[in-house]
C-alpha positions, 0 to 999 in steps of 0.5 A: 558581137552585136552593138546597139549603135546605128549603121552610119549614115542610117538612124536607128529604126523607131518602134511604136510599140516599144515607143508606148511600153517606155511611155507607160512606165514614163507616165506610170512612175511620175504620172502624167502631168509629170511627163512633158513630151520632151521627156518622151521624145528623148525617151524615144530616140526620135524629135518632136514632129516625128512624135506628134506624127507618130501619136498626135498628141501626148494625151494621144499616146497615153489613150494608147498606152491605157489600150496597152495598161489594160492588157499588161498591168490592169488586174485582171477583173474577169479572170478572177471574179468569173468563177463559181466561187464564193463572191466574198473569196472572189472580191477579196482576191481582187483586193490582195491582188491590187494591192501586190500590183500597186506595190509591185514596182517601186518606182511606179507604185499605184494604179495608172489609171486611177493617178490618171483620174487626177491628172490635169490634162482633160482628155488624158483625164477623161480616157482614165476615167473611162477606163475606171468607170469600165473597171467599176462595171464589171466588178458591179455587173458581176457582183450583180449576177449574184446580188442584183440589191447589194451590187451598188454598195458593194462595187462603190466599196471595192471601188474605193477600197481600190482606191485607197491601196492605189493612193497609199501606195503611191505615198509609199505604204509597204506590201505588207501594209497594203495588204493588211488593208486588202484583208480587212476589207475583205472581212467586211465583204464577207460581213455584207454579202448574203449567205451564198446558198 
């Protein structure tokens, strides 16, 4: 039988990784500013100088925790828009799959980094708006492969598009509400780019 409990006398041992996975979820379901360090210190079993020792800083620890966002939560952008489909097909999968993202967990709905661009901590606010601008280049760069004129109008509508299903999700929107926003958008995709030869 094993037991979570220390050995006496000996504390139990403090993994960062698992330290910003906790985090993550901390700072996904209430948001940054929601998450005081109090909150992650108890989170993490260890007190205040061993937390900023371990990360700096709070805004410090959320950099690392949209490090680790961008490879377990973030909608994989390349994966889907990389490929010799139709663009429309391609951008409209995006949004379906942002929207099923966004709602995915009812206790952290939205996309992290896009609630992050809101937040009113400046360097935290600034890592998430690095981390959308990011995201933004690669749908417009892919897209501009394809349809260098239509790249801008198109990412901007994406972009906000993505925003929108972030915002209603956090506000509560249902799946299938989402959803159905994701298809209508990508309705209009299909109406704005060219006739693919």
């Amino acid at each position: 039988m094993t037991t979570d409990k220390p050995a006496r006398g000996r504390p139990r041992r403090f993994d960062p990784d698992q330290a910003i996975a906790t985090a993550q979820s901390l700072f996904h379901a209430r948001g940054y500013d929601d998450v005081s360090v109090a909150d992650l210190t108890k989170a993490f079993g260890i007190n205040p100088p061993s937390f900023y020792a371990a990360f700096g800083s709070k805004a410090q620890l959320y950099r690392r925790v949209l490090d680790r966002y961008a490879l377990t939560g973030a909608i994989p952008l390349l994966e889907i828009l990389g490929t010799s489909r139709p663009l429309a097909v391609s951008l409209a999968q995006v949004l379906e799959q942002a929207a099923r993202a966004y709602a995915a967990d009812p206790s952290a709905t939205g996309c992290m980094v896009l609630e992050g661009t809101r937040c009113n901590d400046v360097e935290a606010r600034e890592a998430a708006c690095t981390f959308h601008v990011a995201a933004q280049d690669v749908i417009k760069n892919i897209i501009a492969e394809r349809y260098p004129r239509e790249a801008d109008q198109l990412a901007d509508y994406v972009s906000t598009t993505m925003a929108g299903l972030s915002a209603s999700a956090r506000h509560g929107q249902s799946l299938d509400r989402l959803l159905t926003t994701a298809q209508l958008a990508s309705v209009a995709l299909a109406h704005a780019i060219p006739a693919e030869m």
